[in-house]
N, C-alpha and C positions, 0 to 999 in steps of 0.2 A: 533296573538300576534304582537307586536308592533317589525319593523323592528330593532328599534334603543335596544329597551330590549333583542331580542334573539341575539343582535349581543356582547352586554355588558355579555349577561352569557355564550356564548360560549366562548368568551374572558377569561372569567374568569374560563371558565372550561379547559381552556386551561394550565394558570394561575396555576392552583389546579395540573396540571401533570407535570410539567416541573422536577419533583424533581424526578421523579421516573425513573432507572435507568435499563439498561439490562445486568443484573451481566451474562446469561449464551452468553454474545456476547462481540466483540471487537468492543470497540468504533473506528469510523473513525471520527478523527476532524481537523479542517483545518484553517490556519488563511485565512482571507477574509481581504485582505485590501481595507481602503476606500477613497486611495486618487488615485484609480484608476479611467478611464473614463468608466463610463458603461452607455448603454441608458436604460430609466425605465423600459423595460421589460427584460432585458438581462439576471439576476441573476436567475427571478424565470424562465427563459426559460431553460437557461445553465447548471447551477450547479447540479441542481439535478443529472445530469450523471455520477455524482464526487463518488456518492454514500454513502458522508461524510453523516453524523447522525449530529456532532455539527459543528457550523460556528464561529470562535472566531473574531469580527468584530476589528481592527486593525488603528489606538490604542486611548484609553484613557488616558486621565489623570488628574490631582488631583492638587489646589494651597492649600497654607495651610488654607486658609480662609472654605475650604472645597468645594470649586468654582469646577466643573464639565467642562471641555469640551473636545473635539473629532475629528479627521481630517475630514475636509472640514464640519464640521458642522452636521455630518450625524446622529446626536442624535439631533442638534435642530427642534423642532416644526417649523412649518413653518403657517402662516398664509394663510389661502387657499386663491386661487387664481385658475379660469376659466383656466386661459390660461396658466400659467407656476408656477412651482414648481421644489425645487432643487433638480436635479435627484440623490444624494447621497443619499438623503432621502426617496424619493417616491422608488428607487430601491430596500433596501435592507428591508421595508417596507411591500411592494411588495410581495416580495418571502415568508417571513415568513408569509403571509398573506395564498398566494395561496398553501403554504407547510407545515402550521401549527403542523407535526408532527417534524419538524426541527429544533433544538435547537438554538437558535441566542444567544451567550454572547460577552460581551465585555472586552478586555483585553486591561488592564494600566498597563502601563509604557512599557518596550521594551530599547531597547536601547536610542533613539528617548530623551525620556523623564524621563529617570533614575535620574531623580531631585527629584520624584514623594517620593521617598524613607526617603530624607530630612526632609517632611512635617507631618512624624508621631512621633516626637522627646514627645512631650506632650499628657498626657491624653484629655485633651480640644483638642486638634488640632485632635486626632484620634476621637473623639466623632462627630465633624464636620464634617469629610469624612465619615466615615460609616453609619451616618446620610444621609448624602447627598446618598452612592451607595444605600442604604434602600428604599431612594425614586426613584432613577432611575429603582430601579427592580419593583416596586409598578406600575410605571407610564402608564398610557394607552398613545399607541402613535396610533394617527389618519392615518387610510390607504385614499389615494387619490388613485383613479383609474379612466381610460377612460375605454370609448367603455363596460362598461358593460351593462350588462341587466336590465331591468327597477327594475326587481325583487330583483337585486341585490344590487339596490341604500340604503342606510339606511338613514333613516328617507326625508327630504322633498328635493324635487331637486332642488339642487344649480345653476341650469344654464336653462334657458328654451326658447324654440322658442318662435318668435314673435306671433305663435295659443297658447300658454300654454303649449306645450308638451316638455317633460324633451330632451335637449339635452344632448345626452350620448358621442358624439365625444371628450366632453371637463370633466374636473375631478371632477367627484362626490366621496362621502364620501360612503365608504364603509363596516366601523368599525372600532375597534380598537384590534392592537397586546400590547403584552409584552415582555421585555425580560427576556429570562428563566436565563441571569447568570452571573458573573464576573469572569473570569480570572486576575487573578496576574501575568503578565509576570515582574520577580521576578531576573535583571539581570542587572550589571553596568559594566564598565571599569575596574574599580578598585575593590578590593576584598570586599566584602557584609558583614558587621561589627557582632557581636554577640550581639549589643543593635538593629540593624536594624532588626534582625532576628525576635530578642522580642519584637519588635515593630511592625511588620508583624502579629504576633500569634496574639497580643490582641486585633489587629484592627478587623481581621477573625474572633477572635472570639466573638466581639462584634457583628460583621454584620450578623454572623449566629444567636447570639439572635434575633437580629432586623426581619430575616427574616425566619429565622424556616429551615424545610427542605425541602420548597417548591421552592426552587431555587436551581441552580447550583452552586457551587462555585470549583474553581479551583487552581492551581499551577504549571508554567512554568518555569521553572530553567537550568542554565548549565549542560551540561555534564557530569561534573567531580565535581556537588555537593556534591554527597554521597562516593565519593574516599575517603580513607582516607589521613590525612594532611600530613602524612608522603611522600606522591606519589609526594610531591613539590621535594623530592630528587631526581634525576635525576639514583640515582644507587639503588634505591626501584623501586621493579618492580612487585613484589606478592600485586594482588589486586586494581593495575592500571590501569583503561582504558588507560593512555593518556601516555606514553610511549615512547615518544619524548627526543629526548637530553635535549631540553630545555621545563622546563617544565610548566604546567599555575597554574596560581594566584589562582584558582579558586578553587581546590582540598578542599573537604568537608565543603565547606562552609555553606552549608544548612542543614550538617546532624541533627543537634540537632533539630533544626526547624518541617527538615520532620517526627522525632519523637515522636514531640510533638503537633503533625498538621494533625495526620493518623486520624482522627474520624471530623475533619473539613471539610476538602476538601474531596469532591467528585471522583475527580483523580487529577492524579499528571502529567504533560509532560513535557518530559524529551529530552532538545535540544541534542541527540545525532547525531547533525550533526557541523559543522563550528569545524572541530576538525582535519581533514588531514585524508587519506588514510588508516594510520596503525590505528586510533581510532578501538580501542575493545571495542563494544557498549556493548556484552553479558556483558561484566566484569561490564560496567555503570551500567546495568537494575539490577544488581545483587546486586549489592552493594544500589541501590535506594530499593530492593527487603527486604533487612534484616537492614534496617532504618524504612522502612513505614509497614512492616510486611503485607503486602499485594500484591500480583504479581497482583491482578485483578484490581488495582487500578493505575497501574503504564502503560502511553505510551511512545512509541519510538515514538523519533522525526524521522523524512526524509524530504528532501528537494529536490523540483522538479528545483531548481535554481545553480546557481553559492554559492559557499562557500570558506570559511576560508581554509587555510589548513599551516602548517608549512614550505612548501616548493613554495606553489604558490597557487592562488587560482584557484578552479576547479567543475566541474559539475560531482556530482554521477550518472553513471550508471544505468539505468533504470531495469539490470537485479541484482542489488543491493539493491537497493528499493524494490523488488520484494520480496528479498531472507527475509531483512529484515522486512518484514511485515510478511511474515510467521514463520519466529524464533520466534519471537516475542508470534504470536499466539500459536506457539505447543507447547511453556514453561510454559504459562500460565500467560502472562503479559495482559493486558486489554487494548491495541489498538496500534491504530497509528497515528498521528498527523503530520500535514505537513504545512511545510513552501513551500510554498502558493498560494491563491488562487486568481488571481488580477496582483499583478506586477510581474513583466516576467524577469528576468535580459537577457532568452535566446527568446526576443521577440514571446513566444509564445501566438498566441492568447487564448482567453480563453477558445475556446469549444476543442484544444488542451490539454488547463490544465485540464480541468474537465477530459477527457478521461483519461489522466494521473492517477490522483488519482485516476480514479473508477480502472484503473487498480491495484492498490496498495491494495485498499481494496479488492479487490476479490483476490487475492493473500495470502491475511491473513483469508478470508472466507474460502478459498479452505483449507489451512493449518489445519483448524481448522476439517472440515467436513473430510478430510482425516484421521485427527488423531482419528476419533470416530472407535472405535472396531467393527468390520463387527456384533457380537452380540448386539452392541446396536445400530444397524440402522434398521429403518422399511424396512421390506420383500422388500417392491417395489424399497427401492432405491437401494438395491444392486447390484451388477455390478460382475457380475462371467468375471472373466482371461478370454485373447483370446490366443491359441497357437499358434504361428507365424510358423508354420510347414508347408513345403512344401507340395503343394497340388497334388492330383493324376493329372498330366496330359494328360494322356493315349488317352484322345480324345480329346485333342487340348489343346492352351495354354490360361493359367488360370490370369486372374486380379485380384491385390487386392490394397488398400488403407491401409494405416500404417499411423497412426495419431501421431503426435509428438509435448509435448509441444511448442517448437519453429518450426513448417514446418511441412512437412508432407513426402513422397513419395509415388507413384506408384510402385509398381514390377508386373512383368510378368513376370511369371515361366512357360517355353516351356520349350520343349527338342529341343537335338541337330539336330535332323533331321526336325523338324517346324521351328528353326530359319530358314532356307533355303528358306522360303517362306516369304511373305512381308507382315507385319501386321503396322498397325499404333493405337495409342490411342490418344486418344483426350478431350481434358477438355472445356465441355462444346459448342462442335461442332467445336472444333478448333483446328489443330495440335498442339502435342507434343512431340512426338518421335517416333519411330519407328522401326522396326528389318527387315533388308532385304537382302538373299544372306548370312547369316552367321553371319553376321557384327551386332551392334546396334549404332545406332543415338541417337543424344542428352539424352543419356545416359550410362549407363556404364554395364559392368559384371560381375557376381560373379559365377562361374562354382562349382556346389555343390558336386561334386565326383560320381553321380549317372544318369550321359548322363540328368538330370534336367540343365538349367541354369537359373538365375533371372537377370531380367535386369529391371534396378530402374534406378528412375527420380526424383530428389527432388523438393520439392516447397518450396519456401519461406512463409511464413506469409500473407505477401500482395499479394498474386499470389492465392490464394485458400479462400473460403467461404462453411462452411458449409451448405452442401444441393445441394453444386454442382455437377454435373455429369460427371462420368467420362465414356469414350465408349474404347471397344477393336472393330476393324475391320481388315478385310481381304482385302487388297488393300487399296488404299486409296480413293475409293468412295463408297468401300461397304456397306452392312447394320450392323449394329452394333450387334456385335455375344454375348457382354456381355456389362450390363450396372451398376455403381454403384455410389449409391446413397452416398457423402463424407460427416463420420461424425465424430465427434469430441469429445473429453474427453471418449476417448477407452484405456479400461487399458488392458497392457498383460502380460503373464505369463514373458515373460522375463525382466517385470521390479523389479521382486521379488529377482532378481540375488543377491542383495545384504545378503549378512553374517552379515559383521560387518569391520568394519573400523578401524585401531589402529594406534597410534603413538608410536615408541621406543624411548625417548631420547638418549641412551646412545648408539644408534647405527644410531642416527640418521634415522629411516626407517619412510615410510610411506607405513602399510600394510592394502591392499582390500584383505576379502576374500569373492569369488566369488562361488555358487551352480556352480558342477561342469558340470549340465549336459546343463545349460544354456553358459558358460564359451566355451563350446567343439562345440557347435552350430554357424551359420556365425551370431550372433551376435557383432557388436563394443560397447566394454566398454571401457569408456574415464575417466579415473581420473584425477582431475582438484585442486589443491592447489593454494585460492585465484584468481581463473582465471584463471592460466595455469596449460598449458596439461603436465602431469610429469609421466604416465602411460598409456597405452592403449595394450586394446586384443580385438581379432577376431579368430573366429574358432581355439578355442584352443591351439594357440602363444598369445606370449606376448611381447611386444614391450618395448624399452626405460624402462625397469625393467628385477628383476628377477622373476621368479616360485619357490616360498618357499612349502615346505612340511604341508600342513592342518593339522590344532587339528583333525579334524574328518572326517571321509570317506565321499564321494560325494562332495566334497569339495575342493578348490584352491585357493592357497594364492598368491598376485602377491604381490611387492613390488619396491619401489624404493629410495635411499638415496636423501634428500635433507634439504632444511634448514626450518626449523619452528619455531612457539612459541606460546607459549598461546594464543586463540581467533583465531589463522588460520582457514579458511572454506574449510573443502575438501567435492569436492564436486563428485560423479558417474555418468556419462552421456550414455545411451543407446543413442549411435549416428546411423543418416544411413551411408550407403556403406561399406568402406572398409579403411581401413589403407590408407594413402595418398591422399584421397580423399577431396581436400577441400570444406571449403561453408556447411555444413554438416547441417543437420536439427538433433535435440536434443530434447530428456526430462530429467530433471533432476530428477533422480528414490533415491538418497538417499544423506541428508546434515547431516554434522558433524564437529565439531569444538574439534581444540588440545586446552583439556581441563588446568584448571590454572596449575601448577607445574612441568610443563614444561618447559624445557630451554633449 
């Protein structure tokens, strides 16, 4: 078959999928800006690490004549050319070439270009632009590529040595892409009219005639679209995300839209970020939740950058972004969406950003596969508890590895009379701590009441890699008496600790109740409101709270008085060591938020 034919129908069978969507997954989608400098292979080397599904190319826009254009050109054709071509366009070309399963759309307007909104005032004027994005999603855009294989050339070679043979150093034609979509980033300074809204719907839904549902189409909106109007009061606070003394313009401006817009659009993203600190996103997603009547179609924004905030501006937390990508996924909202991929406000370079975001996604991956019920998971993936129970050590002392979402430790559990002797362990052939004469080095002790002691070592994140080795010896040249292999995503009995979490208004409490046989064990449980520590137990005390009496046997209620409000995060941390122990490695075993009606 002819190079240049199978490359037009795989194009086009390409073409033919783009519309088809994966209802039982969260989408991961990301804007891609393109007035970044990337060299032409950078994207399709980079990004994929990102783990993002959609790419929203950043930004377009629209005159009223219907005129099309795009930063630094990255939608225009370019006439080939041997020796040079504009890397905005051979790049993000490129990728979608060499990654063909990855969605590429283009989003117009942004702040940037909020003029864009002006230009739908007439039926003629909206007929020109949907016209015009009809042909941009139609359009085969030409791949330029080096260095491929002769096999790879389509149709006749563009460059050749002075024998006749194709040179491939320089850019041959390789086929052609399309783009699978349009984003509507749907957002100005000043508040979004209710004729702009209905001028938005008719264009949409012109353009879905035009194109069927063989393309993507989307909706990027504020925050505090679907709030209701009332949330502009400043002393309305039931059913506000945005909760600030002073409050924004912006409050339900889209609601009727999103509406009337739920069978249009694809998904909807949802800037839950450039809002400040105390932004209640649950309350946004909620309220965008019972507008669009669909949770699976609605994504959280996050942002890997500097942001808005009412007090100053600042960079979220990466253990925030985290949380929120998996809230998100265990309520049953349909993804995450992130500001971005490309410009860096915190100069990160890009295989930085990527790592970033694939962390975000697997974060909401994980959310979701945890939330599946142990019976509806196939036989092999299940994962039986491990009991962190002191081991016999009657003939000598015992190693083991404790894996922790954030870190990890070592414990060796000896008795009192083997501490006496000098033992060392080692990660990887290399010291790490060691017990000698009674005493332990570079780590600490917890004496369990039964002539056992454990003496743990924590590790940081960047300090450990699964698959590494860990060794016990006797001296510090001996041969290694035990060896283990460190691995990772190990669940144990004691992160099932949790009961159930409550909030009292009227007493102001915040009560964990804890299995009490887990609670009595040298377990550390850390309760965390918003990020600080407001409660903590180990071996059956309780710190900085009180010990309430349990609804039910086997059971223990810890608490303690502090301040909250609707959309607070508390959160249970199985920490290592011991009460005062700082630097502490963690997994976060159970999240819950002080629901609305609270005050």
């Amino acid at each position: 078959m002819n190079k240049k034919l199978m490359a037009l129908l795989v194009g086009g069978l390409f073409a033919a999928q783009v519309g088809l969507t994966h209802a039982a997954e969260n989408r991961v989608v990301s804007y891609l800006t393109m007035w970044t400098s990337y060299s032409e292979t950078e994207l399709t080397e980079k990004i994929p690490a990102s783990k993002a599904d959609t790419f929203l190319l950043s930004f377009g826009e629209w005159a009223a004549d219907g005129k099309l254009s795009f930063s630094e050109n990255a939608l225009t054709i370019p006439a080939w050319d041997a020796y040079y071509l504009p890397t905005p366009y051979v790049s993000w070309t490129t990728f979608k070439y060499d990654h063909p399963d990855r969605k590429i759309m283009v989003a117009f307007g942004g702040q940037t270009y909020e003029g864009i909104w002006s230009h739908l005032d007439s039926p003629e004027q909206r007929e020109k632009i949907a016209q015009s994005l009809a042909s941009l999603l139609k359009k085969p855009f030409p791949v330029y590529k080096k260095n491929m294989t002769l096999d790879e050339v389509v149709g006749e070679c563009r460059q050749v040595e002075w024998d006749q043979t194709c040179n491939l150093g320089y850019y041959q034609y390789a086929g052609d892409i399309y783009l699978d979509g349009i984003d509507f980033d749907f957002e100005k300074a000043e508040r979004l009219t209710a004729e702009e809204n209905q001028n938005l719907l008719a264009l949409t839904t012109r353009l879905r005639e035009l194109v069927g549902d063989k393309k993507l189409l989307s909706l990027t909106t504020y925050h505090v679209g679907a709030d209701p109007e009332n949330c502009a009061d400043p002393s309305v606070m039931e059913y506000c995300s945005f909760i600030e003394p002073e409050r924004s313009i912006h409050h339900g401006e889209v609601t009727q839209l999103l509406k009337e817009s739920k069978g249009l659009f694809d998904f909807f993203n949802v800037m839950t970020y450039d809002a400040g600190k105390n932004f209640r996103y649950q309350v946004a997603l909620e309220n965008y939740a019972n507008a669009i009547g669909d949770k699976s179609k609605i994504l959280a924004g996050a942002t890997i950058n500097q942001q808005w905030g009412p007090e100053a501006r600042f960079v979220d937390t990466e253990e925030n972004n985290l949380a929120r990508a998996a809230w998100q996924a265990k309520n049953g909202y349909g993804g995450i969406f992130v500001w971005t991929l490309g410009h860096s406000t915190e100069n990160l370079p890009l295989t930085a950003q990527v790592e970033y975001v694939g962390r975000i996604a697997d974060a909401a991956a994980s959310a979701l596969s945890s939330d599946v019920k142990p019976d509806d998971k196939a036989e092999e993936n299940m994962v039986e508890a491990i009991d962190l129970a002191i081991p016999d050590t009657s003939k000598g002392p015992i190693l083991s590895w404790v894996d922790y979402q954030k870190g990890g430790e070592t414990r060796l559990y000896t008795t009192v009379n083997d501490m006496k002797s000098h033992y060392v362990i080692k990660l990887n052939g290399q010291y790490v701590y060691s017990v000698d004469n009674g005493k332990a080095y570079y780590s600490y002790k917890i004496e369990n009441g039964n002539s056992v002691n454990t003496i743990i070592h924590q590790f940081t994140p960047a300090e450990f890699k699964a698959g590494d080795l860990l060794t016990l010896h006797k001296g510090s040249h001996g041969n290694a008496l035990q060896t283990l292999i460190i691995s990772d995503k190990v669940r144990y009995n004691e992160d099932d600790a949790v009961v159930m979490v409550s909030t009292f208004a009227d007493s102001g409490k915040v009560a964990v109740t804890l299995k009490e046989e887990f609670y009595r064990k040298a377990n550390r449980y850390i309760v965390r409101l918003n990020g600080e520590n407001i409660i903590e137990s180990f071996k059956g005390k309780a710190y900085h709270s009180a010990v309430d009496k349990a609804s039910n046997p086997g059971e223990i209620a810890i608490s303690a008085k502090v301040k909250f409000k609707p959309g607070d995060k508390i959160e249970v941390l199985r920490a290592s060591g011991k009460p005062g122990v700082p630097n502490y490695s963690s997994s976060v075993i159970h999240t819950s938020y002080v629901p609305d009606g609270v005050k």
